[in-house]
C-alpha positions in Angstrom: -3.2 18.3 7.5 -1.8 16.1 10.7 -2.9 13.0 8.2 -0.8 14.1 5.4 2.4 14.6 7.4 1.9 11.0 8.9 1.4 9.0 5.3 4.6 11.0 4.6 6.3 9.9 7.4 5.2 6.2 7.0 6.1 6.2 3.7 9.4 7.6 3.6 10.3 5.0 6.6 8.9 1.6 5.2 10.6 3.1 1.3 14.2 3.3 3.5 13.8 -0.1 5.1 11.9 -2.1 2.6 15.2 -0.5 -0.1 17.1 -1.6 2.4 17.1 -4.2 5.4 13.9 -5.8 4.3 15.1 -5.8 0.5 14.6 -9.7 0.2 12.2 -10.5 3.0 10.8 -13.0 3.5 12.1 -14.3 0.3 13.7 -12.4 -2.9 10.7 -13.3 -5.0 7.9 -12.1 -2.2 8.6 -9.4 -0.5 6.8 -6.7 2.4 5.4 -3.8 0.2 4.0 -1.4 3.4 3.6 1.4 0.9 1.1 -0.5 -1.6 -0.6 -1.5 1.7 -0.7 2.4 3.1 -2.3 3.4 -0.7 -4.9 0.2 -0.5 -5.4 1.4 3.2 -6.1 4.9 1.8 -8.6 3.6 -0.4 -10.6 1.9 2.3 -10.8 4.9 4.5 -10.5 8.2 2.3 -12.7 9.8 0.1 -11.6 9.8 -3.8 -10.4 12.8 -4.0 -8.9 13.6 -0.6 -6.9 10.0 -1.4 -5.7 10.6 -4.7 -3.3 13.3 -3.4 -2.1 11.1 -0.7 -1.4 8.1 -3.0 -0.1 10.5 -5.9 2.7 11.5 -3.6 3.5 7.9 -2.6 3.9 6.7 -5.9 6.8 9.6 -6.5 8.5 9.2 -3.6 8.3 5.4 -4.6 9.4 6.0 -8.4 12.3 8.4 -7.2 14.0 5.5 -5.3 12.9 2.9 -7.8 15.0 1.1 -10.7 11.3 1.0 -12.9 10.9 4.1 -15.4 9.5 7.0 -13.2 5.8 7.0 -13.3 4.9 3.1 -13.3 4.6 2.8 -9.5 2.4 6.0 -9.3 0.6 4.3 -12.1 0.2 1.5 -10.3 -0.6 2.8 -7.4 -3.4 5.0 -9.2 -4.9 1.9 -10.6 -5.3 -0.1 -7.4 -6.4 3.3 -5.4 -9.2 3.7 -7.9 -10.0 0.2 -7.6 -10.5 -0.3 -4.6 -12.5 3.3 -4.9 -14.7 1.9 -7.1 -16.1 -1.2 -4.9 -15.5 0.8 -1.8 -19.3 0.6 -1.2 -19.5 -3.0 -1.0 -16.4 -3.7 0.8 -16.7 -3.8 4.3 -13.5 -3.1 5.7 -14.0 -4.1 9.4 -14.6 -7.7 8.1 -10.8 -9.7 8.4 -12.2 -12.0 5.2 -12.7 -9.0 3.5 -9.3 -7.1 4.0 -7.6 -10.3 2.8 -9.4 -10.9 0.1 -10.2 -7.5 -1.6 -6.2 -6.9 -0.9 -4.9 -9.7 -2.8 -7.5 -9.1 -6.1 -6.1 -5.9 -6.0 -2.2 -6.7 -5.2 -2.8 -9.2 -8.3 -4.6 -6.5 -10.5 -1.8 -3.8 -9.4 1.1 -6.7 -10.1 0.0 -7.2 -13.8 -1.0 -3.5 -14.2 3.0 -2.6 -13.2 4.3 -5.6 -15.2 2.4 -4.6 -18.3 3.5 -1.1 -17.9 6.7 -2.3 -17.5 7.2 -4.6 -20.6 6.0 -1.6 -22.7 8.4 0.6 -21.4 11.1 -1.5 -21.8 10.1 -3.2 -24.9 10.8 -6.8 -23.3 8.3 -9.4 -21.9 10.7 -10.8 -18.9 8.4 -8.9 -16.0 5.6 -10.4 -17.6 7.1 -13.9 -17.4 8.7 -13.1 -14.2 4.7 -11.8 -13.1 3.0 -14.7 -13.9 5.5 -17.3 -11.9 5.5 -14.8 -8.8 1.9 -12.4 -8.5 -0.2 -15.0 -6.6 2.4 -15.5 -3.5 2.9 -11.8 -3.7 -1.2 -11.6 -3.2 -1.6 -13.8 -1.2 1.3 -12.5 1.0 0.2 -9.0 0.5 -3.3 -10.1 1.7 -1.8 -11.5 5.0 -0.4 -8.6 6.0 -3.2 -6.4 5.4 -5.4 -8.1 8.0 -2.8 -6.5 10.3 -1.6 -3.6 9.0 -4.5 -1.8 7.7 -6.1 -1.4 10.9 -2.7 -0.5 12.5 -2.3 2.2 9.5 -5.9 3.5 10.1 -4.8 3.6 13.9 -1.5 5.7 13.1 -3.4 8.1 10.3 -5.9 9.3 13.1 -3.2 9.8 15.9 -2.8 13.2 17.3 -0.8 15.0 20.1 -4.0 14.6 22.5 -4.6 11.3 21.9 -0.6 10.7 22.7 -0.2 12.8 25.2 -3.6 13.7 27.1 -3.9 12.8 30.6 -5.6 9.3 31.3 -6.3 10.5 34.9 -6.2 8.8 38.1 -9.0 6.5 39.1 -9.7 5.4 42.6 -11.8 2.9 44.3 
């Protein structure tokens, strides 16, 4: 239960500074997307269904503050959850080649999954055209930060007030 109150907590900080502060950065085109790497981090280190809920409730609270019609981004974040469910056995996630390279197939799959979604919904092909110019410095960018950040979000997921607070001791020679 500790778990789920911390993937809230990181969510609904990286949604307020990534809406706001960190909006176009590094560039307007390629941006940080911490939420899409907490829900590919949840895939590497939670069980199906234990993770579905968790990744469910990211993509609302990322649909609620969203332009996009509600339910692409939990779409999307559905689609590269169960992705990376699906190969979870042959990933391993310890491997820094791996993380990279499993997170950028699956930032690309998720891009073109919420850009098709998108041009359905709104009847008009300009995400898709916008998608293909733009998903493979996204990947590649989303990749580079995974190496870091999903062991940092695996880290923060298992925290608890012992670990924080409990006594180191005092050791003497």
């Amino acid at each position: 239960m500790k778990s789920f109150f911390l993937f809230i907590a990181w969510v609904l900080v990286w949604l307020a500074l990534e809406s706001t502060v960190l909006s176009n950065f590094p560039t307007a085109n390629v941006r940080i997307d911490m939420v899409f790497l907490a829900v590919v981090a949840t895939g590497f280190y939670f069980e199906f269904k234990d993770g579905l809920f968790y990744v469910l409730i990211a993509g609302i609270a990322t649909d609620a503050v969203s332009y996009a019609p509600f339910g692409i981004c939990t779409a999307s974040y559905v689609l590269a959850f169960s992705a990376i469910r699906l190969a979870a056995s042959t990933i391993y996630v310890q491997s820094v080649s791996a993380r990279f390279v499993w997170t950028s197939i699956i930032s690309s799959l998720t891009l073109w999954g919420k850009a098709t979604l998108l041009s359905l919904a709104l009847n008009n092909l300009n995400s898709l055209h916008f998608t293909l110019w733009n998903f493979l410095q996204q990947s590649l960018f989303n990749g580079l930060l995974a190496i870091f950040v999903i062991p940092l979000f695996h880290w923060y997921i298992t925290l608890s007030w012992e670990k924080i607070f409990k006594s180191k001791g005092l050791v003497l020679k």
